[in-house]
C-alpha positions in Angstrom: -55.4 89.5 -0.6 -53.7 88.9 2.7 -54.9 86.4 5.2 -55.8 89.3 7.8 -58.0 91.2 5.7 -60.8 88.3 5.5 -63.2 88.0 7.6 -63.3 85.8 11.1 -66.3 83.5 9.7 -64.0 82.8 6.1 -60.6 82.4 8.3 -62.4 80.1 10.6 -64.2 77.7 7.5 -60.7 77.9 5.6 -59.3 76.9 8.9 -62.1 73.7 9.7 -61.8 72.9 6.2 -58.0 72.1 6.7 -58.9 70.5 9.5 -61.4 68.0 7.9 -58.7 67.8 4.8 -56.1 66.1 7.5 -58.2 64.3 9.3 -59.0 62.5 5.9 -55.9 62.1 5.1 -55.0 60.6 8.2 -57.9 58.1 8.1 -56.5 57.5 5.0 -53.0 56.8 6.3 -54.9 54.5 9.3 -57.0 52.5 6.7 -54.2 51.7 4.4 -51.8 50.5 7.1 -54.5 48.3 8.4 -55.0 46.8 5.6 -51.5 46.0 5.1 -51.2 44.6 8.9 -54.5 42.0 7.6 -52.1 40.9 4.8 -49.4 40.2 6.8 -51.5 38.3 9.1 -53.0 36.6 6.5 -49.7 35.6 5.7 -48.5 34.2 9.3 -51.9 32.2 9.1 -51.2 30.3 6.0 -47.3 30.1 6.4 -46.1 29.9 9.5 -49.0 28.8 11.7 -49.0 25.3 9.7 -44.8 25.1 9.9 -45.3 25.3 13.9 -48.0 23.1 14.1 -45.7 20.5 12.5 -42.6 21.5 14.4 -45.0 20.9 17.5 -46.3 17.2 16.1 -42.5 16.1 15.8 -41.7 16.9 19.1 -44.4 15.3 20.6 -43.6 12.1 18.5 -39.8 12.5 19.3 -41.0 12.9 23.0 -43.0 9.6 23.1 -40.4 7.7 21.4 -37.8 8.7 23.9 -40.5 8.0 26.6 -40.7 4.0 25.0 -36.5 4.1 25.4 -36.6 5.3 28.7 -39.9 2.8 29.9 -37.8 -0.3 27.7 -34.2 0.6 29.6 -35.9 0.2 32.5 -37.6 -2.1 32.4 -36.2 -5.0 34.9 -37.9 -7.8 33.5 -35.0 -9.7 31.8 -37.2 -12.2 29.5 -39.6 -9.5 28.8 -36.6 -7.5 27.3 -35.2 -10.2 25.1 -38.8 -11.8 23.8 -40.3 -8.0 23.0 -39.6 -6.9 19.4 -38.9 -3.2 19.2 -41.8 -1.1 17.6 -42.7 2.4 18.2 -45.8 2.2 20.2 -44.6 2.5 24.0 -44.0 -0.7 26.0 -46.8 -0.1 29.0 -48.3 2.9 30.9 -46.8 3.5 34.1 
């Protein structure tokens, strides 16, 4: 049975129901990959999200503390200097 010896109305189902058959597929093919993208996301969430955060916190604190050095260097007050202990909280808001 050759393909030109059916009828239009068969040729033209066969041909929509290929049609349907890849477009499944490719839903398919859509559905899996986003599921796979949510998983990786899912990972840079738990993972990497927290490791910034803390990167971000230690710059902060290494910011202020060299803030404090900069504020006590400069500071021109000679007995102020030599009476203050050292401690991390900064020595006075400019």
């Amino acid at each position: 049975m050759k393909l030109g010896n059916l009828k239009i109305g068969t040729r033209l189902f066969a041909a929509f129901g290929i049609m349907a058959v890849l477009i499944l597929l490719m839903c398919g093919i859509g559905y899996r990959a986003l599921r796979v993208i949510g998983h990786d996301i899912d990972i840079i969430l738990e993972e990497d999200v927290p490791e910034a955060e803390a990167t971000l916190e230690a710059t902060i604190s290494l910011l202020e503390a060299q803030d404090a050095m900069a504020q006590y260097l400069l500071s021109t007050d000679v007995a102020e200097l030599v009476s203050r202990p050292l401690s991390s909280e900064p020595i006075s808001k400019i």
